[in-house]
DOZADO-33067 format. One record per residue (C-alpha): x, z, y; residue number from 1. Coordinates in steps of 0.25 Angstrom, whole numbers. Example, Ala and Ser with C-alpha at 12.3 -4.5 7.8 and 13.67 -1.06 7.14 Angstrom:
REM residues 2
<<49, 31, -18>, 1>
<<55, 29, -4>, 2>
END
This chain:
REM residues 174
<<-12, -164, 739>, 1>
<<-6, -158, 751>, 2>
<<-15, -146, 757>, 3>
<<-12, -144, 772>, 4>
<<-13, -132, 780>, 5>
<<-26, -137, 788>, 6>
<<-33, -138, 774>, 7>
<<-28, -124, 771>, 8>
<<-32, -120, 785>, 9>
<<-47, -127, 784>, 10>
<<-50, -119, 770>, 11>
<<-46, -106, 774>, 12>
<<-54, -110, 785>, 13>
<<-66, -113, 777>, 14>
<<-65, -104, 766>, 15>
<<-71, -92, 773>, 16>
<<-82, -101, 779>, 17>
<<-86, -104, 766>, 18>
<<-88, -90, 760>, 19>
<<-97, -88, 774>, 20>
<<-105, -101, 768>, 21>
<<-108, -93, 755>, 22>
<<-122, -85, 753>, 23>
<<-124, -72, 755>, 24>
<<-136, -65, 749>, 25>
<<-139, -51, 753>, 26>
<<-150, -41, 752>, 27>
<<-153, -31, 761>, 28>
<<-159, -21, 752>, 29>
<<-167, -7, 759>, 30>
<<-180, -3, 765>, 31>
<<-189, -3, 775>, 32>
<<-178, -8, 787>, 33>
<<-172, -18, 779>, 34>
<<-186, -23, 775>, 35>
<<-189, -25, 790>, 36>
<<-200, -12, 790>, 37>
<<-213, -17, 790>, 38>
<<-208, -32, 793>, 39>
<<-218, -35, 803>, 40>
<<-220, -31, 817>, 41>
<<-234, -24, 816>, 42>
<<-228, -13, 805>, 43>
<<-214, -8, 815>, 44>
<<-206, -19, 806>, 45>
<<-198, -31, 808>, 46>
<<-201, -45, 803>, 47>
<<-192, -52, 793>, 48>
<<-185, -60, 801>, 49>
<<-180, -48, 807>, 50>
<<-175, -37, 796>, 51>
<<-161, -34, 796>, 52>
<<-160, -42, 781>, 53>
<<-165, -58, 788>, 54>
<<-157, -55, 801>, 55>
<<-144, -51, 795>, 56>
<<-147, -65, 786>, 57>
<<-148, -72, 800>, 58>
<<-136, -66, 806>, 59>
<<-128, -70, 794>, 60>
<<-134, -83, 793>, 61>
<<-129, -84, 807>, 62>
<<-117, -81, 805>, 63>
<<-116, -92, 795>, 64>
<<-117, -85, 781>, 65>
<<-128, -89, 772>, 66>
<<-134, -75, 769>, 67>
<<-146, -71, 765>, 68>
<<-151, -56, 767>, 69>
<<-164, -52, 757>, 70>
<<-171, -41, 763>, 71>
<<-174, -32, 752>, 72>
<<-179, -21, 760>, 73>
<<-191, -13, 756>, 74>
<<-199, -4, 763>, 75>
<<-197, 12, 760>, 76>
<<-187, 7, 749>, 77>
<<-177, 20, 745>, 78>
<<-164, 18, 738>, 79>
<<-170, 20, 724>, 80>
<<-181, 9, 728>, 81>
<<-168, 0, 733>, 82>
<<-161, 3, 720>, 83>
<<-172, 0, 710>, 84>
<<-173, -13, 717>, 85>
<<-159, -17, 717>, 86>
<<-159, -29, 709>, 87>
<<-173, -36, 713>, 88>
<<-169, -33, 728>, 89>
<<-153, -38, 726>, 90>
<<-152, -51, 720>, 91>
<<-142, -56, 711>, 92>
<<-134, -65, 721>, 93>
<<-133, -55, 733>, 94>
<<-120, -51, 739>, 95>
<<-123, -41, 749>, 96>
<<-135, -30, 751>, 97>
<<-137, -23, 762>, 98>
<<-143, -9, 758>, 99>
<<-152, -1, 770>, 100>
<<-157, 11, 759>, 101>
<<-166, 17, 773>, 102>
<<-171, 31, 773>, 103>
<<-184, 30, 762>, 104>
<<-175, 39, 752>, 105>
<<-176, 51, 761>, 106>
<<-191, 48, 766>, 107>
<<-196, 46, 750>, 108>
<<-188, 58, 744>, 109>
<<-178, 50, 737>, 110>
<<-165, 54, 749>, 111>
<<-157, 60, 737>, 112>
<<-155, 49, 729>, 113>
<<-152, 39, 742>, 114>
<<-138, 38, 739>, 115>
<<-138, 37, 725>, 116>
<<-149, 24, 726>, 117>
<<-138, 18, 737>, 118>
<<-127, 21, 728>, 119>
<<-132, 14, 716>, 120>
<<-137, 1, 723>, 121>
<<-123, 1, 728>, 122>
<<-117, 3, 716>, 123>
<<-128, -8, 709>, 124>
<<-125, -17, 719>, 125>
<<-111, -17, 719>, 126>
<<-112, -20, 703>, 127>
<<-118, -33, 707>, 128>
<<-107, -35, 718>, 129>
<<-116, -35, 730>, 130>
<<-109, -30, 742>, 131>
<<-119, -17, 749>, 132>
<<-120, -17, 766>, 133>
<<-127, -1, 766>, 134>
<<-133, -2, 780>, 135>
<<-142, 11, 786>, 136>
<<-147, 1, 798>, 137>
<<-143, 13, 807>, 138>
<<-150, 7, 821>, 139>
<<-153, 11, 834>, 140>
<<-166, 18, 837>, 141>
<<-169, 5, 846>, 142>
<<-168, -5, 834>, 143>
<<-180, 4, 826>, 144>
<<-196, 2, 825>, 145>
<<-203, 13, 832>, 146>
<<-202, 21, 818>, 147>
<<-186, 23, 822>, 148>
<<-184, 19, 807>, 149>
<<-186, 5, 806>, 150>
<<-177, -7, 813>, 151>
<<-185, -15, 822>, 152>
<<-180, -28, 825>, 153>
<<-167, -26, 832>, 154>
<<-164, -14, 821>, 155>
<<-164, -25, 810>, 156>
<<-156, -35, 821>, 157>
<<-146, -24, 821>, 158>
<<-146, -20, 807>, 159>
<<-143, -35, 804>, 160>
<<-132, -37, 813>, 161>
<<-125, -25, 808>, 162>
<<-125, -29, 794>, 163>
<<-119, -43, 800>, 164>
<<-105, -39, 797>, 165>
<<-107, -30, 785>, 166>
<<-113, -42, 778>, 167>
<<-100, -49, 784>, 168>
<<-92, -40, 776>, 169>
<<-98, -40, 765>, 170>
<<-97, -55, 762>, 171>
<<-83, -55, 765>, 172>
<<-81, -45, 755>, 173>
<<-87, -51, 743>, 174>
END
């Protein structure tokens, strides 16, 4: 069987295609801003639909990639709460986590031992061969809820489209 440089051609082609095709599961794992603060507009927060973790999934998605983004954001979590969690909030099967530890160590007393909790869900996480995106969701003060420490809508917008490439990354290096 004779292989022509077009076939050759068509499957370097398609090769990368394919690994886009594949499904990507990531968790985006902190508190209150990755939650969505309140989810609701009553209560200063955003709805679902709106979080950074279900409009990075539509960005992606629209981009081709059959990703899906679990939002495993809890409300006035710290690191140590993050940590305890680890393995009910980050599934077997996810590639990628997105980790937003937020300010709650230093408001509940527990500052000192913030980069330690980070340290070791990185290191657990990295045991399991899941990639970690750190992301402080640094915004401007425009993109905040009246509060000035909670995204509104265009802060989680914003927040996603940042994380767009990283995610990128990430998935070409695994």
């Amino acid at each position: 069987m004779r292989i022509t440089r077009a076939a050759v051609c068509l499957v370097a082609f398609m090769l990368p295609a394919a690994a886009q095709a594949a499904s990507v599961h990531i968790v985006a794992l902190g508190a209150s801003n990755t939650y969505g603060h309140g989810r609701g507009r009553t209560n200063g927060g955003v709805e679902p639909s709106q979080a950074f973790p279900a409009q990075l999934e539509a960005m992606l998605r629209a981009r081709g990639l059959d990703a899906h983004v679990a939002n495993a954001g809890i409300p006035g979590d710290t690191t140590g709460g993050m940590l305890q969690r680890l393995g009910s909030a980050v599934p077997n099967g996810t590639q990628i986590v997105i980790l937003q530890p937020g300010g709650n160590d230093a408001r509940r007393g527990e500052g000192a031992s913030r980069s330690g909790n980070i340290a070791a869900i990185q290191q657990q996480l990295a045991a399991r061969h899941i990639r970690v995106i750190m992301t402080g969701m640094d915004a401007p003060a425009s993109t905040r809820d009246p509060d000035g420490q909670h995204f509104n809508a265009q802060g989680h917008t914003a927040v996603a489209a940042s994380l767009v490439p990283k995610v990128m990354a990430a998935m070409r290096g695994r």
